[in-house]
C-alpha positions in Angstrom: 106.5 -180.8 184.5 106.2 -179.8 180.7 110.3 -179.6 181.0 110.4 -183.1 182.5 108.3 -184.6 180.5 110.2 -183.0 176.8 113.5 -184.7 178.9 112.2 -187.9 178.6 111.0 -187.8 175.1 114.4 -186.6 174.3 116.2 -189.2 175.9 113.9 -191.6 174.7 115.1 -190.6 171.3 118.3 -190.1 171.9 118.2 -194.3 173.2 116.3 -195.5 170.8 114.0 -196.6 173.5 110.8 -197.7 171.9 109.4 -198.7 175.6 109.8 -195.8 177.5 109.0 -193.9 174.3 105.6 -195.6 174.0 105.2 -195.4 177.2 105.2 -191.7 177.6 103.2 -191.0 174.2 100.7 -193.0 176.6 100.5 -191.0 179.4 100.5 -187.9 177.5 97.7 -189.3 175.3 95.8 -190.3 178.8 96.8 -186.8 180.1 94.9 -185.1 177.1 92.2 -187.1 177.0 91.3 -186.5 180.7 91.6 -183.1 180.3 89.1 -182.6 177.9 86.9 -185.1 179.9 86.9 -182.8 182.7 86.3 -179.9 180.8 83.1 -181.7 179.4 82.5 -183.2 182.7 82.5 -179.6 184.5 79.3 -178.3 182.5 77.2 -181.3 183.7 78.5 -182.4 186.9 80.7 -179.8 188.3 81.8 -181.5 191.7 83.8 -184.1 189.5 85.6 -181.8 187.8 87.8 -180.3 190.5 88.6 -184.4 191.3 89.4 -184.9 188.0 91.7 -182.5 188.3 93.2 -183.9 191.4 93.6 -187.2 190.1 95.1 -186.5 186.6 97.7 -184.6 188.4 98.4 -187.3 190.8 99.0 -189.7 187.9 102.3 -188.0 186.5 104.9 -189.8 185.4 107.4 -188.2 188.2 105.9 -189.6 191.2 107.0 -193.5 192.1 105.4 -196.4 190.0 103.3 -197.8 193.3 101.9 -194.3 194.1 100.9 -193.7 190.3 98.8 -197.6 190.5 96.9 -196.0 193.6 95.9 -193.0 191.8 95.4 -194.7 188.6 93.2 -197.2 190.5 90.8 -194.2 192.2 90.7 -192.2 189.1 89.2 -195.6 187.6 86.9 -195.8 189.8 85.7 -192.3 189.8 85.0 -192.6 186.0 83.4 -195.6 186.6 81.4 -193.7 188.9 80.9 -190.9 186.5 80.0 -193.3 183.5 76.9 -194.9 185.7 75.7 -191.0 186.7 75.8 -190.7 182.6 73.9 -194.2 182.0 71.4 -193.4 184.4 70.7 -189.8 182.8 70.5 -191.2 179.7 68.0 -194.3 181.1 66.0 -191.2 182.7 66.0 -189.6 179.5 65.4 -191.9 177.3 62.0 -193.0 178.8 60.4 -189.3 179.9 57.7 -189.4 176.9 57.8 -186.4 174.3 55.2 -184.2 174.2 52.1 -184.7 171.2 53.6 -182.5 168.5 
């Protein structure tokens, strides 16, 4: 895929194709960042890293436009998902009373 992807920056260039050149700086910044989400993820709730995983992968530029939406539209909705488990954590926490120090 790394291949691939180093082909299209290339011909991106190589056009003078702002668009598609932008548009793959996206996806790799998107790429990146999801990684490192799911590497964070993994340490607090481990059954969302492997569908991290999943997703990300399924949200390559080489598969068709429609199928990327789809996958783009459940890895939404699976951070979503993630970002309430994190708000309610952090309600939960936030009202547990500390200890008399």
């Amino acid at each position: 895929m790394a291949d691939v992807l180093g082909l299209r920056r290339h011909l991106a260039r190589e056009r003078g194709d702002p668009a598609m050149a932008a548009e793959i700086l996206t996806e790799d910044l998107l790429r990146i960042s999801l990684q490192r989400l799911s590497r964070e993820v993994v340490k607090t709730y481990p059954q969302f890293g492997e569908l991290l995983a999943q997703n990300m992968l399924r949200t390559c530029g080489l598969i068709p436009d429609l199928e990327r939406a789809e996958h783009y539209r459940d890895l939404g909705t699976l951070l979503i998902d993630l970002g309430r488990l994190y708000l309610a954590e952090a309600d939960m926490l936030s009202t547990v009373e500390q200890p008399p120090s």
